[in-house]
N, C-alpha and C positions, 0 to 999 in steps of 0.2 A: 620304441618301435614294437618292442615285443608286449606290450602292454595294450598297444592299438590294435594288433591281431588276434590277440587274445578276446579284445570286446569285441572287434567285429565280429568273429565264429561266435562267439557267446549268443550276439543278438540274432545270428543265422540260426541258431539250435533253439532260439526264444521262440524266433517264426514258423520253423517246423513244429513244433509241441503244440504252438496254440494255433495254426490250421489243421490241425490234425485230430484234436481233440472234438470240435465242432459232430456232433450226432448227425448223420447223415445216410443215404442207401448204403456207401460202402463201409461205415464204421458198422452199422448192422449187420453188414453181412459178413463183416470179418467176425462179430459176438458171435453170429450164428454159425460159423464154420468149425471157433472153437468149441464150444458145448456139443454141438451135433457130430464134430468127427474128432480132431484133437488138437493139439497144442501147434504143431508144428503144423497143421492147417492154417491154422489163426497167426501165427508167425508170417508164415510166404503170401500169405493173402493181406499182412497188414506192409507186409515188405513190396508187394504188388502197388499197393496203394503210394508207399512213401517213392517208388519210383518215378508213377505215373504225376506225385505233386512235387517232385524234386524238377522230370525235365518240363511241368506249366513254372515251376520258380524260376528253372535260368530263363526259358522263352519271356516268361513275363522281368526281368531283371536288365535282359542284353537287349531283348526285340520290341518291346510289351509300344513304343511310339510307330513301328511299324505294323505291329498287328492290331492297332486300334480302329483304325478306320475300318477296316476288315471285318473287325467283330461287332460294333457297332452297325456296318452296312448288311449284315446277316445275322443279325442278336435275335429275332423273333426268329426265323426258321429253324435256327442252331438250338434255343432254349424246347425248342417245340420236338427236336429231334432225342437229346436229351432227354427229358421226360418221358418219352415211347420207350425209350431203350430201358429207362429207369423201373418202368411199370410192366415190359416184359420180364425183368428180371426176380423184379416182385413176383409175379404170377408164377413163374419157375419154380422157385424157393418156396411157394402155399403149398404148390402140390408135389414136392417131393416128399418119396417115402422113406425116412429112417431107418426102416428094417434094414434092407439093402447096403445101404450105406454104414451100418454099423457093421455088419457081415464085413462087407470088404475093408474097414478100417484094421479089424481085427486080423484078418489073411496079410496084409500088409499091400493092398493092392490099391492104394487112393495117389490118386495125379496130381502132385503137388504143382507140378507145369503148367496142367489145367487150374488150377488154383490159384497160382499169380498169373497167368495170360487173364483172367476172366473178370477179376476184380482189375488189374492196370488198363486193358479194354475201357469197364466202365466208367475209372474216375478219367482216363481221355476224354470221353466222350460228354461228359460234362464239363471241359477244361472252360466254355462261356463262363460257367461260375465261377470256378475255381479258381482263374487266373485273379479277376478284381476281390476276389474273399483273400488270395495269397496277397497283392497289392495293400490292400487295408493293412495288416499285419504289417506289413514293409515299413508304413508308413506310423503305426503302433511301435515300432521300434528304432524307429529313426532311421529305416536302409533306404536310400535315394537308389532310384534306377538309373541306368546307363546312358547318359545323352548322347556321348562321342565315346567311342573306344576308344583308350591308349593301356598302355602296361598296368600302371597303377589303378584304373580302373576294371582290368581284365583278372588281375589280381585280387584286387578285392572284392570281385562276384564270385570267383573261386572259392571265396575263406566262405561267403554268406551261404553257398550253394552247398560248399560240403556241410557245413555248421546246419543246414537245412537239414539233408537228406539223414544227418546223424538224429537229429532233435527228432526227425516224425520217424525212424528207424526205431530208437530209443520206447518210444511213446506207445508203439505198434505191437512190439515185445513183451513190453510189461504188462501192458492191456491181456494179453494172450497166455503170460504167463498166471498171470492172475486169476481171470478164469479160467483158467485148466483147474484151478484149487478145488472148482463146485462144479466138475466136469462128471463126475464118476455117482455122482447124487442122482444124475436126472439118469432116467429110465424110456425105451423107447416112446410111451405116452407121451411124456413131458419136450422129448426131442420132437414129436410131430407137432406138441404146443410149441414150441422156440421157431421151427417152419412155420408154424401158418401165420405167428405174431411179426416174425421175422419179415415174412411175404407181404404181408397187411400193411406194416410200414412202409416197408419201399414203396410199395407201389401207391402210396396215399402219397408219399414224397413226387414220384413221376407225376402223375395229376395234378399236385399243387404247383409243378413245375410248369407244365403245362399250361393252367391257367393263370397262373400267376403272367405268364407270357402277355397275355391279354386284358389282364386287372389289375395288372401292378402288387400283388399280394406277395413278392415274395422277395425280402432282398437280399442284394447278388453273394455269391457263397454261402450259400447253405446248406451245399454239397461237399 
């Protein structure tokens, strides 16, 4: 028994690592939060992130048979909304100025609140992706989803779901701690280059989202 709970959370911490990892708007944005402001930016903004793909893993886990029809019945509107949101955000991030924001990092005045509300916001609001990218993975590790709820099954979405939220928690951290190492290298210049490179991405991500909508070019999670 303690052997069985042990693999189960093991494979729940496999699924979060390796949806988490995937390059995407908000893995960019949390690189560019840490270099451009600090550590503990890039920490609550990747902790933002493992929130907003921990509650698409239980929905997609307990509910994912009831929200199918749903998503499928609004998949082009939903991917099309997504990608606007994606591409405004992009455009945000080209034109902010560094100066400012390094000022205030230094006074001790940056919104970490604003910081995970804005990244958990975004990966929401792409959940069309995210949920069948989280599914794939499930399915990479052998985690069947919830046909009927009883005990034993409520139980063991638990073990999958905290073993989730650890595994991209885990993943978010180290990423952030990591680059903090070659934080203090780059200089306001090279912070307005990590914005516009940063900005340029996303928003080439929103567009391909977009079109992909309509071309079939893009498949599902890659958010």
């Amino acid at each position: 028994m303690g052997f069985e709970i042990f693999a189960i959370l093991l494979r729940g911490i496999g699924v979060g690592v390796a949806a988490s990892i995937t390059v995407g708007p908000v893995a960019v944005l949390c690189i560019q939060r840490t270099l451009s402001k600090n550590r503990r930016s890039g920490i609550v903004s990747g902790l933002g992130v493992a929130c907003a793909d921990t509650f698409m893993a239980m929905a997609a886990y307990f509910f994912y048979s009831v929200l199918q029809a749903q998503i499928e019945e609004y998949n082009q509107l939903l991917r099309v909304i997504a990608g606007i949101f994606v591409v405004i955000v992009g455009v945000y991030i080209f034109f902010q100025n560094p100066v400012p924001q390094i000022r205030r990092n230094r006074a001790g005045r940056t919104s970490l609140w604003q910081d995970f509300a804005s990244v958990f916001g975004l990966t929401i609001a792409n959940f069309i992706l995210v949920i069948p990218y989280i599914l794939t993975f499930f399915a990479v590790f052998k985690i069947s989803t919830v046909e009927s709820l009883d005990m034993a099954g409520f139980f063991r979405g638990i073990l999958v779901i905290a073993g989730f939220f650890g595994g991209s928690v885990a993943w978010w951290t180290t990423l952030a701690f990591v680059l903090n190492l070659f934080r203090r290298r780059f200089r306001p210049r090279h912070m307005l280059t990590i914005n516009h490179v940063a900005g340029v991405l996303i928003g080439v991500l929103g567009i391909y989202t977009i079109l992909s909508t309509f071309f079939n070019l893009l498949p599902d999670g890659m958010l």
